[in-house]
C-alpha positions as CSV (number, residue, x, y, z in Angstrom):
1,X,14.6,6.5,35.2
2,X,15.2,9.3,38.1
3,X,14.3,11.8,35.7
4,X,10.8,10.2,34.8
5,X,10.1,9.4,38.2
6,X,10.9,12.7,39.6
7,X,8.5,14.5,36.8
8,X,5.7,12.4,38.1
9,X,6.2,13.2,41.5
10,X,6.8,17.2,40.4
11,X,3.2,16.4,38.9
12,X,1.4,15.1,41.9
13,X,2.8,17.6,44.3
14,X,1.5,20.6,42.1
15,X,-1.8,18.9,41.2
16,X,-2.0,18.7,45.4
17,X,-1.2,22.2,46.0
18,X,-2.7,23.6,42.9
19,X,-5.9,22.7,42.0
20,X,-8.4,24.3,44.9
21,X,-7.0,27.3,43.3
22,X,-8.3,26.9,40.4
23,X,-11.6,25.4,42.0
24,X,-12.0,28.5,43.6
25,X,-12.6,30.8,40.8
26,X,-15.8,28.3,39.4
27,X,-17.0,28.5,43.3
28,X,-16.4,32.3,43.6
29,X,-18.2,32.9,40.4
30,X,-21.5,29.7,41.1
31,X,-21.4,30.4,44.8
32,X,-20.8,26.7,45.4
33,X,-18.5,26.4,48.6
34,X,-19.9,23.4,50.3
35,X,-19.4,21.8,46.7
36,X,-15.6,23.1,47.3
37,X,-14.9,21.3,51.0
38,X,-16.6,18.5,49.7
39,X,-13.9,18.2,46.5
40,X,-10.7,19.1,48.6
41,X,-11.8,16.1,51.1
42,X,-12.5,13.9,48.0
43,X,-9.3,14.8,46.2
44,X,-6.6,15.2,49.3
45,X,-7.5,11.5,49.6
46,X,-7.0,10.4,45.9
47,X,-3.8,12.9,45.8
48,X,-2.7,11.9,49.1
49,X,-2.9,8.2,48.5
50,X,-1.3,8.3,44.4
51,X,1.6,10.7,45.7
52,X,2.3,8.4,48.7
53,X,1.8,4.7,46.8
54,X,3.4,6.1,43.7
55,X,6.6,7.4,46.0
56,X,6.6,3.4,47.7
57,X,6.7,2.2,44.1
58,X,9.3,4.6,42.3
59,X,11.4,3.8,45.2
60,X,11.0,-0.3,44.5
61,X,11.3,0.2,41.2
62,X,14.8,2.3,41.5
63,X,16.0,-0.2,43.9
64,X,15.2,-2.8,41.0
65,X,16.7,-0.6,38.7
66,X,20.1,-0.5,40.6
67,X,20.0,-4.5,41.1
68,X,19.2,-4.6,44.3
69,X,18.3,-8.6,45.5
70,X,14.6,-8.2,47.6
71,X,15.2,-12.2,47.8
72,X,18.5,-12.1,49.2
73,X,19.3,-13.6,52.7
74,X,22.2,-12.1,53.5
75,X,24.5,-8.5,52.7
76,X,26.7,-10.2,50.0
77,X,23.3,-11.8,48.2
78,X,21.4,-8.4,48.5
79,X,23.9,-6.1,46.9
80,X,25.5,-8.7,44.4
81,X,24.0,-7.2,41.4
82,X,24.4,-3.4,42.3
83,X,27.5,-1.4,41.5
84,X,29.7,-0.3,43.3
85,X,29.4,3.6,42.2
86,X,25.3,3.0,43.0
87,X,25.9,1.7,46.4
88,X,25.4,4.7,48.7
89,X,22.8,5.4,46.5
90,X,21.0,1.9,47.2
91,X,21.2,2.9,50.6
92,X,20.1,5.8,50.9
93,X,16.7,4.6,48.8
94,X,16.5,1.4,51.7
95,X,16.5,3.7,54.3
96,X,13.6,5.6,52.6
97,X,11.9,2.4,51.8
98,X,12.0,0.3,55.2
99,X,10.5,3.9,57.2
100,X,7.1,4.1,57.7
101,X,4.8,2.7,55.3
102,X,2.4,4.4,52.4
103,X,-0.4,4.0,53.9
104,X,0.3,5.7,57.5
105,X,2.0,8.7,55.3
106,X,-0.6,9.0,53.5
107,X,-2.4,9.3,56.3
108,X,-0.9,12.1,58.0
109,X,-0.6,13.6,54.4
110,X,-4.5,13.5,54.1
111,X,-4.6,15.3,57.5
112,X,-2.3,17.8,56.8
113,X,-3.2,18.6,53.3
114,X,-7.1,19.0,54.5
115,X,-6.5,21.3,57.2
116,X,-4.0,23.5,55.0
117,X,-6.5,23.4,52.1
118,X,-9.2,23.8,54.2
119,X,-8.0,27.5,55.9
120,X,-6.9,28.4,52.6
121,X,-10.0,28.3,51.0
122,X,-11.4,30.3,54.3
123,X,-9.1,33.1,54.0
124,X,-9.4,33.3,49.9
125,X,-13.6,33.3,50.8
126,X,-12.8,36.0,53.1
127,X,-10.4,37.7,50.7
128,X,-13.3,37.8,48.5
129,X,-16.0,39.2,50.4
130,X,-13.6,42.1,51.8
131,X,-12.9,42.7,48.2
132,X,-16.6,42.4,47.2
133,X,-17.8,44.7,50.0
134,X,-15.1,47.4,49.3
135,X,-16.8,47.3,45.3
136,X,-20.4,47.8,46.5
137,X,-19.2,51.1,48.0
């Protein structure tokens, strides 16, 4: 269950840092940047949003997973159905889980994500021109 879920996530995080790369050879080539920002402020919020609800879900679904009681009132009701060998590990995911929410991650994600893609398409346009002035020569 781990496994699958942590493939997914491997997914997500490359498909955030990956794909103005590969954007920007079809804009270097079409000339197309505002097309470019447009798409990185587009996708960092779908990215930012699936990375962010999908980690809020894989962690409900491993505490599921480990028998974890979300109806429980108190300790002995809560971790009746969880092993002892998966305690610490139930723990550790609740103290993930009961943080800040998705949505404000996602948030600051977004933020992040759009000023990091944002000066790395700058310098790769300015990468190119130097390397596009230095051919006309």
């Amino acid at each position: 269950m781990e496994n699958i879920i942590d493939l997914i996530s491997l997914f997500l995080v490359v498909a955030i840092v990956a794909y103005p790369f590969f954007a920007l050879s079809y804009v270097e080539k079409h000339s197309k940047w505002v097309w470019l920002m447009m798409a990185i402020v587009v996708l960092n919020i779908f990215l930012s949003l699936a990375y962010c609800f999908f980690d809020d879900c894989s962690t409900n679904w491993l505490l599921s997973y480990y028998g974890y009681d979300f109806g429980g009132m108190g300790e002995e009701e809560i971790y009746r159905n969880v092993k002892d060998c998966d305690r610490e590990r139930v723990e550790s995911l609740l103290h993930h889980y009961m943080g800040v929410g998705w949505p404000l991650r996602a948030m600051f994600m977004y933020v992040m994500l759009t000023a990091f893609h944002l000066v790395a398409s700058l310098v790769l346009r300015g990468i190119f021109k130097i390397r596009e002035s230095r051919g006309n020569r």
